[in-house]
DRENZA-189487 format. One record per atom (N, C-alpha, C, O): x, y, z. Coordinates in Angstrom, 2 decimals, padded with zeros to 5 digits. Example, Ala and Ser with C-alpha at 12.3 -4.5 7.8 and 13.67 -1.06 7.14 Angstrom:
2
@X=013.19; Y=-005.69; Z=007.80
@X=012.30; Y=-004.50; Z=007.80
@X=013.20; Y=-003.30; Z=007.80
@X=014.24; Y=-003.32; Z=008.46
@X=012.85; Y=-002.25; Z=007.08
@X=013.67; Y=-001.06; Z=007.14
@X=012.90; Y=000.03; Z=007.87
@X=013.41; Y=001.14; Z=008.04
END
This chain:
163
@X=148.92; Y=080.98; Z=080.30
@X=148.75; Y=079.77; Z=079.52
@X=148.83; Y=080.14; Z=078.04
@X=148.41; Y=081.20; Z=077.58
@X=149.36; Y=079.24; Z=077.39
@X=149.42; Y=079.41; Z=075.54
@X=147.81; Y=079.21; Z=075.12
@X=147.40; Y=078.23; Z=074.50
@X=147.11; Y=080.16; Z=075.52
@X=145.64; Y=080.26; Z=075.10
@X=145.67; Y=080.74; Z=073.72
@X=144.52; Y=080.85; Z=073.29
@X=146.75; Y=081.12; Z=072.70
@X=146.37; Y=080.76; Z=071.33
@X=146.16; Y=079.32; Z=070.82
@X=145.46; Y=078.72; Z=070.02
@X=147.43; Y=079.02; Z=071.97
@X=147.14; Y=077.01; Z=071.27
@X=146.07; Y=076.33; Z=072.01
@X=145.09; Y=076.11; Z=071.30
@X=146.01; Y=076.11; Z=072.68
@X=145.15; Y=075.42; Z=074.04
@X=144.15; Y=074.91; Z=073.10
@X=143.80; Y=075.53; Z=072.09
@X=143.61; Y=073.53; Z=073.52
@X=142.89; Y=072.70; Z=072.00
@X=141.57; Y=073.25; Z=072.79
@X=141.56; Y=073.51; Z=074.00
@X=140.35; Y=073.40; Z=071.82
@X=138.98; Y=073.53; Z=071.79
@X=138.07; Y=072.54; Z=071.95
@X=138.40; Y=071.36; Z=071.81
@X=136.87; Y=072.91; Z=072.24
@X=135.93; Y=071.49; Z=071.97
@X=135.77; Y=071.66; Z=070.85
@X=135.93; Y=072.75; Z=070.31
@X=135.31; Y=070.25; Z=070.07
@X=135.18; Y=070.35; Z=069.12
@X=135.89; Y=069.67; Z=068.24
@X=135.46; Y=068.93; Z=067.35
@X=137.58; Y=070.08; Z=068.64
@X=138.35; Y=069.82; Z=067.86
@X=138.83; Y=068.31; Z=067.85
@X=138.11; Y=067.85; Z=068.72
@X=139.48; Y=067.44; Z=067.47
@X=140.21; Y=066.06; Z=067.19
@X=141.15; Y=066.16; Z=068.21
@X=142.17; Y=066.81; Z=068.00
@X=140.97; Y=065.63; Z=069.26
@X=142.21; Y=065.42; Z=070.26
@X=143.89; Y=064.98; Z=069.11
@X=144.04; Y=064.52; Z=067.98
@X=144.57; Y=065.32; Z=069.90
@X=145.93; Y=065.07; Z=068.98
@X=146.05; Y=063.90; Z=069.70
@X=145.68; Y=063.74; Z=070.86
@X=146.59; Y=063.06; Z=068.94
@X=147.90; Y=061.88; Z=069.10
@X=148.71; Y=062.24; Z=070.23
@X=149.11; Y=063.38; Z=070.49
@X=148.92; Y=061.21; Z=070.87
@X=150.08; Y=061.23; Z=071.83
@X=150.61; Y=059.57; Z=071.60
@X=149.81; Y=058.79; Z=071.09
@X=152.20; Y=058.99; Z=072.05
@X=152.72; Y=058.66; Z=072.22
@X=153.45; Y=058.34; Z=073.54
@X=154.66; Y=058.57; Z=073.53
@X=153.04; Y=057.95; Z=074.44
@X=153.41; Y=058.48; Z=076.05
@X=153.86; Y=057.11; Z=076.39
@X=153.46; Y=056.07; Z=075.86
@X=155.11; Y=057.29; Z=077.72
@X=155.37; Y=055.94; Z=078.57
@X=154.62; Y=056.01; Z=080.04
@X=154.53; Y=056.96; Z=080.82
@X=154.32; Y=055.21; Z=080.09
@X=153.15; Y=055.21; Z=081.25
@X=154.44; Y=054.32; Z=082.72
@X=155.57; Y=053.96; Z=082.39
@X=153.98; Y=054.17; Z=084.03
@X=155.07; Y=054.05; Z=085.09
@X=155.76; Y=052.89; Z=084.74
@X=156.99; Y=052.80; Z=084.61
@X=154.70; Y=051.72; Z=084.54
@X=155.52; Y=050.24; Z=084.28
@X=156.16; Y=050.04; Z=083.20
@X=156.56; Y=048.91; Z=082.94
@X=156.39; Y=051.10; Z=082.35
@X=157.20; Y=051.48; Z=081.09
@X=156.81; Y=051.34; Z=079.87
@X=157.64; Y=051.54; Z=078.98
@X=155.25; Y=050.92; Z=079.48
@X=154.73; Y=050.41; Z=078.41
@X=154.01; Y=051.73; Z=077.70
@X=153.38; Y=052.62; Z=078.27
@X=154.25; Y=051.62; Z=076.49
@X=154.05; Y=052.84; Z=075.59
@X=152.52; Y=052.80; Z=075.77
@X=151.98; Y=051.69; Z=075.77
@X=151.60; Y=054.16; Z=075.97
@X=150.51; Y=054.61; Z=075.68
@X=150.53; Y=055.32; Z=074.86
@X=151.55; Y=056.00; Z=074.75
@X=149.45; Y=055.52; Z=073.92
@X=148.85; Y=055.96; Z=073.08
@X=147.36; Y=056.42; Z=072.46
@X=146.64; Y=055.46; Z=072.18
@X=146.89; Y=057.49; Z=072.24
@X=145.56; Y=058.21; Z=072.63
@X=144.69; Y=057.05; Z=071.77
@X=143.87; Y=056.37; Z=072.39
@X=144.84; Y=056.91; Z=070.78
@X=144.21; Y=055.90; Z=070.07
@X=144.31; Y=054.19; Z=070.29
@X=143.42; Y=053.48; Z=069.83
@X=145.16; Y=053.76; Z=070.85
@X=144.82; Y=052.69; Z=071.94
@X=143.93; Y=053.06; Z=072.60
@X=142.96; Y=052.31; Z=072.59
@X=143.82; Y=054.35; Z=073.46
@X=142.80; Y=053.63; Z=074.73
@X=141.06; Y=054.18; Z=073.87
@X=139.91; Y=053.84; Z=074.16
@X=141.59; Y=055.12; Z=072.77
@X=139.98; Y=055.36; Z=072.19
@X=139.43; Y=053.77; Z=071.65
@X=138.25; Y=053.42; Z=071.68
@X=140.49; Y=053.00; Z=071.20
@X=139.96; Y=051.97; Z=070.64
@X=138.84; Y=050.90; Z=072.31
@X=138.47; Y=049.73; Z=072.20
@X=138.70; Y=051.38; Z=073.02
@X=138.21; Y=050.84; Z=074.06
@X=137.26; Y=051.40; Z=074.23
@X=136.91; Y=051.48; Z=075.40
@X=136.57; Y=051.92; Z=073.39
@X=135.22; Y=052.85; Z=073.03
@X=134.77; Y=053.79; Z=074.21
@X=133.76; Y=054.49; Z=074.14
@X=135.58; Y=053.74; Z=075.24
@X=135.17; Y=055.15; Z=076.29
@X=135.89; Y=056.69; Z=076.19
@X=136.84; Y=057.19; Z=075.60
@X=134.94; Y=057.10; Z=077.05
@X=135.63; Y=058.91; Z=077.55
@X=136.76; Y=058.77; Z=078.13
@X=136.98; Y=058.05; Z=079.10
@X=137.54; Y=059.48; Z=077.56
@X=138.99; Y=059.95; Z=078.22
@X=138.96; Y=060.60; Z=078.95
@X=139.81; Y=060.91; Z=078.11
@X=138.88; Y=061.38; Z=079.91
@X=139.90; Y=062.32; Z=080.83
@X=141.16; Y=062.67; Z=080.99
@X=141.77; Y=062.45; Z=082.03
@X=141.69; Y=063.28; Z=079.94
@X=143.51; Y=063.60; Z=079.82
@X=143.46; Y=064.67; Z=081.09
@X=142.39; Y=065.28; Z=081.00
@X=144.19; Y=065.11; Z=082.21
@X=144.56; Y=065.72; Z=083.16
@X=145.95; Y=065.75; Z=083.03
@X=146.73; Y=064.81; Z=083.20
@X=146.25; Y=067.13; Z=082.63
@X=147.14; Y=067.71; Z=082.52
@X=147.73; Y=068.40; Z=083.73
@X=147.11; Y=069.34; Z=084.23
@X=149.34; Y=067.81; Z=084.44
@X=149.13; Y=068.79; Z=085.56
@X=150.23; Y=068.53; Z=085.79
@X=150.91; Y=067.68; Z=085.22
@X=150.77; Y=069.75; Z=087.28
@X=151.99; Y=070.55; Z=087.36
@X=152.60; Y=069.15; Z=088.80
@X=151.99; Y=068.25; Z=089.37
@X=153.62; Y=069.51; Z=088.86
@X=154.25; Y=068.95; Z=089.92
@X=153.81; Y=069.44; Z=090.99
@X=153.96; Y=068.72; Z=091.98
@X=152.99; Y=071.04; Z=091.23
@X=152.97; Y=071.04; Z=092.35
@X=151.55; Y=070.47; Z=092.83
@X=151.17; Y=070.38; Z=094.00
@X=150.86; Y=070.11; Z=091.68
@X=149.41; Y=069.78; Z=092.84
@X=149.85; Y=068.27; Z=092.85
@X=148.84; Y=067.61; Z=093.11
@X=151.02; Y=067.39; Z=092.64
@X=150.61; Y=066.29; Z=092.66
@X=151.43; Y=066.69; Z=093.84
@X=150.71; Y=066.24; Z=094.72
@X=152.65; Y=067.34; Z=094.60
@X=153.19; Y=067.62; Z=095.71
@X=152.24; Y=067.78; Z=097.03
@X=152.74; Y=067.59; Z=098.14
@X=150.80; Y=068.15; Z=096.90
@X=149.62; Y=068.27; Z=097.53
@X=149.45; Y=067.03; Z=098.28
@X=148.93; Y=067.13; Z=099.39
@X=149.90; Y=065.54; Z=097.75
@X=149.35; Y=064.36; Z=097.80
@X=150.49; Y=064.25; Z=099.18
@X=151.70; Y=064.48; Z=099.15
@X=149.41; Y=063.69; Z=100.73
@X=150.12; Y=063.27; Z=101.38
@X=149.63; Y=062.60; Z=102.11
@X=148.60; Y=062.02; Z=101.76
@X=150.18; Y=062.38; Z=103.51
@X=149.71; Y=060.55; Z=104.08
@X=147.93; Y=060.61; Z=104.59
@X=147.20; Y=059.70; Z=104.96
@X=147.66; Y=062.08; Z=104.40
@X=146.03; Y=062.36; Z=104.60
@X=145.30; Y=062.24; Z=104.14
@X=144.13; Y=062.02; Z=104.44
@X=146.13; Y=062.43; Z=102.76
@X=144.87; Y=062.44; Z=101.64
@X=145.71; Y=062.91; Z=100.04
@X=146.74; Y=063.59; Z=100.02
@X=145.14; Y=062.49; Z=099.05
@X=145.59; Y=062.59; Z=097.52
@X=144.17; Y=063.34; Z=096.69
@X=143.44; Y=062.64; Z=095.99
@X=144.00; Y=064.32; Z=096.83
@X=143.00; Y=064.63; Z=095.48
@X=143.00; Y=064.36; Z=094.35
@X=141.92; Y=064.18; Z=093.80
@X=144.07; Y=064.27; Z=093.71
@X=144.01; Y=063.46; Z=092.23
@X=143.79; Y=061.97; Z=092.78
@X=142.82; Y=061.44; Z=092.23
@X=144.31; Y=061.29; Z=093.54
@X=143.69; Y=060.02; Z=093.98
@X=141.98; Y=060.12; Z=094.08
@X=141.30; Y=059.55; Z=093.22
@X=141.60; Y=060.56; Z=094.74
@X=140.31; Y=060.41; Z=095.75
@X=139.70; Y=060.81; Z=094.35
@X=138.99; Y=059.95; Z=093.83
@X=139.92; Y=062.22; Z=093.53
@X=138.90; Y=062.49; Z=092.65
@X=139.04; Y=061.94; Z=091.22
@X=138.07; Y=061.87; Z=090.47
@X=140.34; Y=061.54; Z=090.86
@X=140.29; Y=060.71; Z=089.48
@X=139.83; Y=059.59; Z=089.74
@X=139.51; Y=058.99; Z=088.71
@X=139.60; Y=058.83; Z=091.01
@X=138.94; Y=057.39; Z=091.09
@X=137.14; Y=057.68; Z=091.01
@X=136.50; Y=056.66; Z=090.72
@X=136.46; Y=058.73; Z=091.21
@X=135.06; Y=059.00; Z=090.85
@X=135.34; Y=059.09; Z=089.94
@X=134.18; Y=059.20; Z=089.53
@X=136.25; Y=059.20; Z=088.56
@X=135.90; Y=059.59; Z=087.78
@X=135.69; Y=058.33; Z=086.96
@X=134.70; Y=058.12; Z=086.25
@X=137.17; Y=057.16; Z=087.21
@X=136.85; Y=055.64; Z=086.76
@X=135.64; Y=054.74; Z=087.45
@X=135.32; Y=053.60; Z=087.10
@X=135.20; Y=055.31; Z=088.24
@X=133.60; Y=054.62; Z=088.78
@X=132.47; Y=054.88; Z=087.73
@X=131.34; Y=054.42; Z=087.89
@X=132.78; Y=055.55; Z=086.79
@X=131.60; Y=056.15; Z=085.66
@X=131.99; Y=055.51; Z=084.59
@X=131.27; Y=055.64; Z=083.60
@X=132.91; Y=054.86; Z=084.49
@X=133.33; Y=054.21; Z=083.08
@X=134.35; Y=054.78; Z=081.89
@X=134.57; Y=054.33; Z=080.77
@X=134.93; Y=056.05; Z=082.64
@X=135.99; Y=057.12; Z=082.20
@X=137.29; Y=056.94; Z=082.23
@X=137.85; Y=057.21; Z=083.29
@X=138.02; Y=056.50; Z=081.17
@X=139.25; Y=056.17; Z=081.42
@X=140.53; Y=057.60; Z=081.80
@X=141.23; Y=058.02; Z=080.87
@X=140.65; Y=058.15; Z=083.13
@X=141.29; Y=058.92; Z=083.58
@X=143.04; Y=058.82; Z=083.03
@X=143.63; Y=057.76; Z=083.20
@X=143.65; Y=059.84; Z=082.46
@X=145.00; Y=059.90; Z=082.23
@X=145.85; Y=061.25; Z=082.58
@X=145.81; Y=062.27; Z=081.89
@X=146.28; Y=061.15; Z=083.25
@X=147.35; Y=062.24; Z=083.97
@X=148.81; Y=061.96; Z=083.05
@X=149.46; Y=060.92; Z=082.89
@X=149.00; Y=063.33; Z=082.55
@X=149.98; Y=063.78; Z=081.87
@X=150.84; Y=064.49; Z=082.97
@X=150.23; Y=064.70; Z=084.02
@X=152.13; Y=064.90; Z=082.92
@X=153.13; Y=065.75; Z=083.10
@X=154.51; Y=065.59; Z=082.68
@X=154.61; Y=064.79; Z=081.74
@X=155.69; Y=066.13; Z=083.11
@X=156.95; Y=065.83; Z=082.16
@X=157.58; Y=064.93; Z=083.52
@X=158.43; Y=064.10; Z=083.19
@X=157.34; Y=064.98; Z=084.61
@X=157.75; Y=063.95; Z=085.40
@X=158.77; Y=062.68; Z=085.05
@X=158.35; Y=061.98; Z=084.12
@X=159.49; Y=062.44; Z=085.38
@X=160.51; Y=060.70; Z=084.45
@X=159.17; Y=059.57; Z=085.35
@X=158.48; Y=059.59; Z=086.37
@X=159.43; Y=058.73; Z=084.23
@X=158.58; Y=057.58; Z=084.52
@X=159.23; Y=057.07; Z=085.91
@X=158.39; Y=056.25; Z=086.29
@X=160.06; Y=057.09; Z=086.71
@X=160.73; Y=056.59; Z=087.67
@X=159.38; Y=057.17; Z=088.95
@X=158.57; Y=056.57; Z=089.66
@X=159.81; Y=058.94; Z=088.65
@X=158.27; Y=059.31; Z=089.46
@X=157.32; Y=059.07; Z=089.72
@X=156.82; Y=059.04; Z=090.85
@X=156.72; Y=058.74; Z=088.35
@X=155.32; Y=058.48; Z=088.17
@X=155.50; Y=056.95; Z=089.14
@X=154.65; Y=056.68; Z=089.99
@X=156.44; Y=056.23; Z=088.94
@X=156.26; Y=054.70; Z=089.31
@X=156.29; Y=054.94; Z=091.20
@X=155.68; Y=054.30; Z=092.05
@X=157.00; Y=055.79; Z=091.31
@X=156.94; Y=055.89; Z=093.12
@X=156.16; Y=056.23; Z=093.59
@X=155.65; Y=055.80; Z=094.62
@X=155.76; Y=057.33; Z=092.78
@X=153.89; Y=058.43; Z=093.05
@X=152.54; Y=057.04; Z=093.01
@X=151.58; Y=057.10; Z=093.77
@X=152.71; Y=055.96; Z=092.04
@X=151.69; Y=055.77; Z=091.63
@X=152.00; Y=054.26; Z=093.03
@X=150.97; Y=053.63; Z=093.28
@X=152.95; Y=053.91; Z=093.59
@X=153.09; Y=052.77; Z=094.29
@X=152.71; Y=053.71; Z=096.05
@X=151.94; Y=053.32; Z=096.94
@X=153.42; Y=054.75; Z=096.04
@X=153.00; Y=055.43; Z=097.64
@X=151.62; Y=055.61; Z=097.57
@X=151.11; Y=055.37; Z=098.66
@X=150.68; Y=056.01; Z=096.56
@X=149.31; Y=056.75; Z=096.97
@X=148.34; Y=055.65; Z=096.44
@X=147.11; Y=055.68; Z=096.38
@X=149.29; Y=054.57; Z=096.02
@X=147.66; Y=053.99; Z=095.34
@X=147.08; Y=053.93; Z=093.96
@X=146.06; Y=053.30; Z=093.66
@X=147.68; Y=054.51; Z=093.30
@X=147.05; Y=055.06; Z=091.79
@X=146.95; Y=053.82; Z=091.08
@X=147.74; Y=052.87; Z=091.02
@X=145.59; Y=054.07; Z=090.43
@X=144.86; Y=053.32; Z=089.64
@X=145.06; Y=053.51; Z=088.09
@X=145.22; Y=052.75; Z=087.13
@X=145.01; Y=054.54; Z=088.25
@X=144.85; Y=055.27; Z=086.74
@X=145.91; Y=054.95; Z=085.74
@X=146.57; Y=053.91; Z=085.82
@X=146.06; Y=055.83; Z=084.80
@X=147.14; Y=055.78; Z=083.71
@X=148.22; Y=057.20; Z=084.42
@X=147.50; Y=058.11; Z=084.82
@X=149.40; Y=057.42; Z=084.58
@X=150.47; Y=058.38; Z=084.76
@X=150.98; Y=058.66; Z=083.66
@X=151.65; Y=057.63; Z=083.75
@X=151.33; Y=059.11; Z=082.64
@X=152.25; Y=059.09; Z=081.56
@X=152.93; Y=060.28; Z=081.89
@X=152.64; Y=061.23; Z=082.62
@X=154.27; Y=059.91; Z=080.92
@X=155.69; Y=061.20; Z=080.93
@X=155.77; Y=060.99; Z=079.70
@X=155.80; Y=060.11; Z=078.84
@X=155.80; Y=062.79; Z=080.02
@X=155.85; Y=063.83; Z=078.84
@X=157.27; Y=064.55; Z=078.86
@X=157.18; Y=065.67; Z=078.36
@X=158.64; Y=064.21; Z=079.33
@X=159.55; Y=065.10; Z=079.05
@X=160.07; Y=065.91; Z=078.54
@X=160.48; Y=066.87; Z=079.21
@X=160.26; Y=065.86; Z=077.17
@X=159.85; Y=066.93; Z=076.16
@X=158.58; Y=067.85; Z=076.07
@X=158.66; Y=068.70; Z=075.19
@X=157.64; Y=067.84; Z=076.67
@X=156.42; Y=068.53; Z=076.99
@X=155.75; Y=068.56; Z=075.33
@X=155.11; Y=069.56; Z=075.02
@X=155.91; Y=067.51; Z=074.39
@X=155.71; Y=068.11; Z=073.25
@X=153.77; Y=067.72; Z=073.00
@X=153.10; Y=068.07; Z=072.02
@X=153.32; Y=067.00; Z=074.07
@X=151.88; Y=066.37; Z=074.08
@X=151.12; Y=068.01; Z=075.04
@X=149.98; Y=068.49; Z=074.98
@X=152.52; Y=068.54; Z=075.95
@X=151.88; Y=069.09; Z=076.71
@X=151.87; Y=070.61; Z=075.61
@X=150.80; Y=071.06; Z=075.21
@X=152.65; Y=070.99; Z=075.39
@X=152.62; Y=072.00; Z=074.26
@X=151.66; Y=072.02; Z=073.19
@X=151.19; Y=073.09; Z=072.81
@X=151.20; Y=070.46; Z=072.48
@X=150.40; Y=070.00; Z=071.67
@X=149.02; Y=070.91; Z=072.38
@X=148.48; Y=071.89; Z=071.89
@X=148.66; Y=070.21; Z=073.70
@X=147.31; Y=070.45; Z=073.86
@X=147.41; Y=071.89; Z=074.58
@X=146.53; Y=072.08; Z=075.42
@X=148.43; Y=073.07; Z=074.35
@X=148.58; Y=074.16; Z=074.72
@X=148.31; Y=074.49; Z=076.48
@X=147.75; Y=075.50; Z=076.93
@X=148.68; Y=073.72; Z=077.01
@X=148.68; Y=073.38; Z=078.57
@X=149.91; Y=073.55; Z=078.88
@X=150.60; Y=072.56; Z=079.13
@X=150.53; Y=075.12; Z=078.93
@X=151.66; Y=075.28; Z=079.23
@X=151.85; Y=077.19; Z=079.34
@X=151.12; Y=077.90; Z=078.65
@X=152.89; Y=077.79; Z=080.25
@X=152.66; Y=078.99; Z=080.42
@X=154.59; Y=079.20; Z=080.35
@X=155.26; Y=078.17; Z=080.31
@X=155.15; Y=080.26; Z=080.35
@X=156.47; Y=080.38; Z=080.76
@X=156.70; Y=080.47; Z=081.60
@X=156.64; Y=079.30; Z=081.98
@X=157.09; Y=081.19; Z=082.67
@X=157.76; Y=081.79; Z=083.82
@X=159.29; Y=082.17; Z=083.91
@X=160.22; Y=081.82; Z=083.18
@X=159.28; Y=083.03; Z=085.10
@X=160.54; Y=083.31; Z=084.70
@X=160.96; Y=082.87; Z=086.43
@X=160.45; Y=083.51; Z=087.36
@X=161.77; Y=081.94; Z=086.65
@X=162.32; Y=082.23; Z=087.87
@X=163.94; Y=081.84; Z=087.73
@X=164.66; Y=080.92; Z=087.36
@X=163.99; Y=083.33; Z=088.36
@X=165.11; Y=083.39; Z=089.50
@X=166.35; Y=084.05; Z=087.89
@X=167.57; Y=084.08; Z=087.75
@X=165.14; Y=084.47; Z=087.00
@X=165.84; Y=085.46; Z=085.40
@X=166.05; Y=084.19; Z=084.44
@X=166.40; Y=084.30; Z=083.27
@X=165.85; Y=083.25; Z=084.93
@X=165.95; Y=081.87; Z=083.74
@X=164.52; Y=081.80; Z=083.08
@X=163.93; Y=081.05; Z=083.86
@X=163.76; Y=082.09; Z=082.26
@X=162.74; Y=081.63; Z=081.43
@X=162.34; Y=080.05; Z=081.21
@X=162.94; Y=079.21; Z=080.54
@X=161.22; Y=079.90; Z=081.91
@X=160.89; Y=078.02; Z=082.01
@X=159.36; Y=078.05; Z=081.63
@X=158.37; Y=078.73; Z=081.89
@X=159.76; Y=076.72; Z=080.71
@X=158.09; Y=075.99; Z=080.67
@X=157.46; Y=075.42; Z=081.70
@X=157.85; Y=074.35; Z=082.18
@X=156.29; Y=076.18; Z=082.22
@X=155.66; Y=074.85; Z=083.37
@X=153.95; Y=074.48; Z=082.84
@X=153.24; Y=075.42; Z=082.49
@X=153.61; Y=073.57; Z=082.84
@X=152.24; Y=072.79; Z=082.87
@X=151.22; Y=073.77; Z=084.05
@X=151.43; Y=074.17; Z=085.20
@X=150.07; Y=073.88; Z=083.12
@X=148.97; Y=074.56; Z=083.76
@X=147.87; Y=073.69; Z=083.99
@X=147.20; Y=073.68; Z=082.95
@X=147.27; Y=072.84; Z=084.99
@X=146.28; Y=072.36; Z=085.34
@X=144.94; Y=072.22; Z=084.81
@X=143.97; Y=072.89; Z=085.16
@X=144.96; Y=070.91; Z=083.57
@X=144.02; Y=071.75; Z=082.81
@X=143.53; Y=070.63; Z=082.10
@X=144.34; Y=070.11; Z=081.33
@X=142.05; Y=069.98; Z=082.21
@X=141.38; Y=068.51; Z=081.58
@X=140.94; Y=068.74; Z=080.94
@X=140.34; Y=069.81; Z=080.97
@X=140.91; Y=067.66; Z=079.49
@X=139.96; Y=067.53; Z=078.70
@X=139.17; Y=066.19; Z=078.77
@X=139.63; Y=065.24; Z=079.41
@X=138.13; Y=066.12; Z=078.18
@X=137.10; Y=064.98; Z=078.25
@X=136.89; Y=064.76; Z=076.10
@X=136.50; Y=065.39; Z=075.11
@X=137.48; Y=063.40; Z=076.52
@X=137.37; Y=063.34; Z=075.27
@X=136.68; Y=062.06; Z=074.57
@X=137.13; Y=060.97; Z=074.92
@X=135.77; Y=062.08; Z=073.74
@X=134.97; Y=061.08; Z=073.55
@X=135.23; Y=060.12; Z=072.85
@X=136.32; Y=060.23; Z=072.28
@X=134.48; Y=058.86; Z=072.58
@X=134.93; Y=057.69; Z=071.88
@X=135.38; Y=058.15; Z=070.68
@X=136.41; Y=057.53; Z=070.42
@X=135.08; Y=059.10; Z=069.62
@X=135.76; Y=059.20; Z=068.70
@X=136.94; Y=060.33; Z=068.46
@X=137.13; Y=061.07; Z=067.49
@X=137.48; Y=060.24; Z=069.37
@X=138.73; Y=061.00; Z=069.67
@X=138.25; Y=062.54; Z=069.81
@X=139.15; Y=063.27; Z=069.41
@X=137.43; Y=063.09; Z=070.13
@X=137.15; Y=064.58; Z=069.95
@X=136.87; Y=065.01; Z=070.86
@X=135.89; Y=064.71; Z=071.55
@X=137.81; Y=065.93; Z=071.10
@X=137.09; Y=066.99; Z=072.78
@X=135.99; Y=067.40; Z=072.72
@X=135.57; Y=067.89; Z=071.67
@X=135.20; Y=067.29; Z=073.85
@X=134.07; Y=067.30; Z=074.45
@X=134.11; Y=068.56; Z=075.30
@X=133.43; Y=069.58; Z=075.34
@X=135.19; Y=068.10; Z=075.99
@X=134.56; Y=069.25; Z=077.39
@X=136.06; Y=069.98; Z=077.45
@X=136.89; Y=069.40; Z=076.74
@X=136.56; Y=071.19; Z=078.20
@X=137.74; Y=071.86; Z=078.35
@X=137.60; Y=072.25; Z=080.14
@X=136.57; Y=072.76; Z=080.57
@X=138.60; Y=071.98; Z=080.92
@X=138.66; Y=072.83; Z=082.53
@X=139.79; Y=073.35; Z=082.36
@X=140.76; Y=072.60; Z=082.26
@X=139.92; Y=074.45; Z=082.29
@X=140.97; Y=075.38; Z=082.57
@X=141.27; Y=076.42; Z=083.72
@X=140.34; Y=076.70; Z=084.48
@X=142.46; Y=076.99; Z=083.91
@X=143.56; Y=075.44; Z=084.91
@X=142.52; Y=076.09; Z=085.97
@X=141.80; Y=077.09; Z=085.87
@X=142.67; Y=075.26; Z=086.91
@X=142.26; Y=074.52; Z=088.20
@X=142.46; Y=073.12; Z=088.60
@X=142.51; Y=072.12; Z=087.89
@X=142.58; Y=073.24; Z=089.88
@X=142.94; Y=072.32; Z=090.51
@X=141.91; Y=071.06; Z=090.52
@X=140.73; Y=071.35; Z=090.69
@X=142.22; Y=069.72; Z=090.37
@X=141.27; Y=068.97; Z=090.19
@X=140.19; Y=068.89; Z=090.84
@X=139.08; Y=068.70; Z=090.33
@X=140.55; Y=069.12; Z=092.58
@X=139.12; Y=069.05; Z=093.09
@X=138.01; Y=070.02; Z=093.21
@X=136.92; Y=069.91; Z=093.76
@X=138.83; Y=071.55; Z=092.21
@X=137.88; Y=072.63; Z=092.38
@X=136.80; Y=072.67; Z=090.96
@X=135.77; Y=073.34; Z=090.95
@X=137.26; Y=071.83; Z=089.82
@X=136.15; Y=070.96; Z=088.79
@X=135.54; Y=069.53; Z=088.80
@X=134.80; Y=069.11; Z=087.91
@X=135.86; Y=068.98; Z=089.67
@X=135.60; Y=067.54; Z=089.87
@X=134.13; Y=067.57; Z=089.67
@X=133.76; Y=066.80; Z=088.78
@X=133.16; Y=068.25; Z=090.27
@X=131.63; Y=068.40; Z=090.41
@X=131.68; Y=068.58; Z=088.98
@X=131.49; Y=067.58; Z=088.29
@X=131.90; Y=069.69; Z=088.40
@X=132.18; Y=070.10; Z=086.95
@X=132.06; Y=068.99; Z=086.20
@X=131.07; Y=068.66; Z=085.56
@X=133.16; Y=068.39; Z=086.31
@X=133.48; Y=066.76; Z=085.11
@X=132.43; Y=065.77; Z=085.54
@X=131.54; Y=065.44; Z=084.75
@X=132.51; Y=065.32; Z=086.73
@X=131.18; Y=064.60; Z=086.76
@X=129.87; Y=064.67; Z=085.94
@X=129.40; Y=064.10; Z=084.95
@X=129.63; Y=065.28; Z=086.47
@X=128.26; Y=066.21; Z=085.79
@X=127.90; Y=066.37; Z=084.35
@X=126.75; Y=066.26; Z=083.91
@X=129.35; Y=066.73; Z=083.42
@X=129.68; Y=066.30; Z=082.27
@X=129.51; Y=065.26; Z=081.61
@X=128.85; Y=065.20; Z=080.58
@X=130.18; Y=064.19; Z=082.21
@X=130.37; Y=063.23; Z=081.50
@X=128.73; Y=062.27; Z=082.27
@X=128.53; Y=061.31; Z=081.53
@X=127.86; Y=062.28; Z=083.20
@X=126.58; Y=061.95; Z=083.62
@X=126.05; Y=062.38; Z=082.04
@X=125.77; Y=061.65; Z=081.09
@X=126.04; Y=064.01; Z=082.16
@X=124.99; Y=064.35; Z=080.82
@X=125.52; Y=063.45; Z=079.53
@X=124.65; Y=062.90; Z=078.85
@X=126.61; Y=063.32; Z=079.24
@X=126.58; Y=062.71; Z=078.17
@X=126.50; Y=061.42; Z=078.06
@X=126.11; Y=061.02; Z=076.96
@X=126.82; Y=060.37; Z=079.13
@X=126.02; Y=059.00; Z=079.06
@X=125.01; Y=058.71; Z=079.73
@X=124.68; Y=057.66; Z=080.28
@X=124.30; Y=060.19; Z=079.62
@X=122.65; Y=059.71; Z=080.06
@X=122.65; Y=058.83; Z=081.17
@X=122.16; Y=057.71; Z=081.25
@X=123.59; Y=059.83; Z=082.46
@X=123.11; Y=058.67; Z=083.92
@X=122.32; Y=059.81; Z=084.35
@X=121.65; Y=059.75; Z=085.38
END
C-alpha cells in the first residue's frame, strides 16, 4: 500500500467528486452537509467478487453500519454500469461511486502496484475511513476485508455517538 500517502486521523478528509450507479454526481461535502459519519470503504474488485446468491458481506455488514446513522460509501474504479448491476443483483442500499481514474483512490493513498503477468498495475487495497461531521478522519482500517473490522467500526462509531 502507498503508506507514505495513506490519509491519517486527524487529518481533513479530501474532496471527492464521484458518479454514484444512477449517474448523479457525489460529493464528500454534500453528504458532510447532512451532519453525519461517513464510512468511505475503499475496495478491490475482488472482495466485491465474494458477493454471491448466499450471501454479500459488504451487503450484510455496510447495512449495520446505516442502522447507526452512518452514511456508508464504497469507492472503487469499477464503471458506473457495474456498480448499477452489483447494486440491483445484491440489494445495495448504500452509496457505490466510480473512481476510474483512481485519483480519490490515490488521494486517500488506498492503492498498492503489482506486477502481473510483467505489466505493472494499480490495484485498490481494502481500506475504511470514518469520517466525521466536520469532514475529518476519525478512525483508519487498514486493508482488511470488511467483515474482519466490522466489530472494529461499530464499536467506533457507538463510542463516538455515545450509544
Amino acid at each position: 500500500m502507498a503508506k507514505d500517502k495513506l490519509r491519517k486521523v486527524g487529518e481533513i478528509a479530501p474532496e471527492f467528486h464521484l458518479t454514484e450507479a444512477d449517474g448523479k454526481k457525489v460529493s464528500l461535502s454534500d453528504l458532510l452537509g447532512e451532519g453525519k459519519y461517513i464510512l468511505l470503504y475503499f475496495t478491490s474488485t475482488e472482495e466485491k467478487s465474494r458477493c454471491d446468491r448466499s450471501g454479500c458481506p459488504l451487503k450484510e455488514n455496510l447495512d449495520r453500519v446505516m442502522e447507526l446513522g452512518v452514511i456508508p460509501v464504497l469507492i472503487d474504479p469499477d464503471p458506473v454500469e457495474e456498480h448499477k448491476r452489483f447494486k440491483r443483483d445484491h440489494g445495495i442500499k448504500f452509496l457505490m461511486l466510480s473512481d476510474p481514474t483512481m485519483s480519490t483512490i490515490k488521494g486517500y493513498g488506498v492503492y498498492e502496484k503489482v506486477n502481473v503477468h510483467g505489466i505493472e498495475k494499480e490495484k485498490v487495497v481494502s481500506t475504511a475511513f470514518l469520517i466525521n461531521p466536520e469532514g475529518r478522519i476519525v478512525h483508519v482500517w487498514e486493508p482488511k476485508k470488511i467483515e474482519e473490522s466490522i466489530d472494529d467500526i461499530i464499536n467506533a462509531i457507538k463510542k463516538l455517538k455515545g450509544i
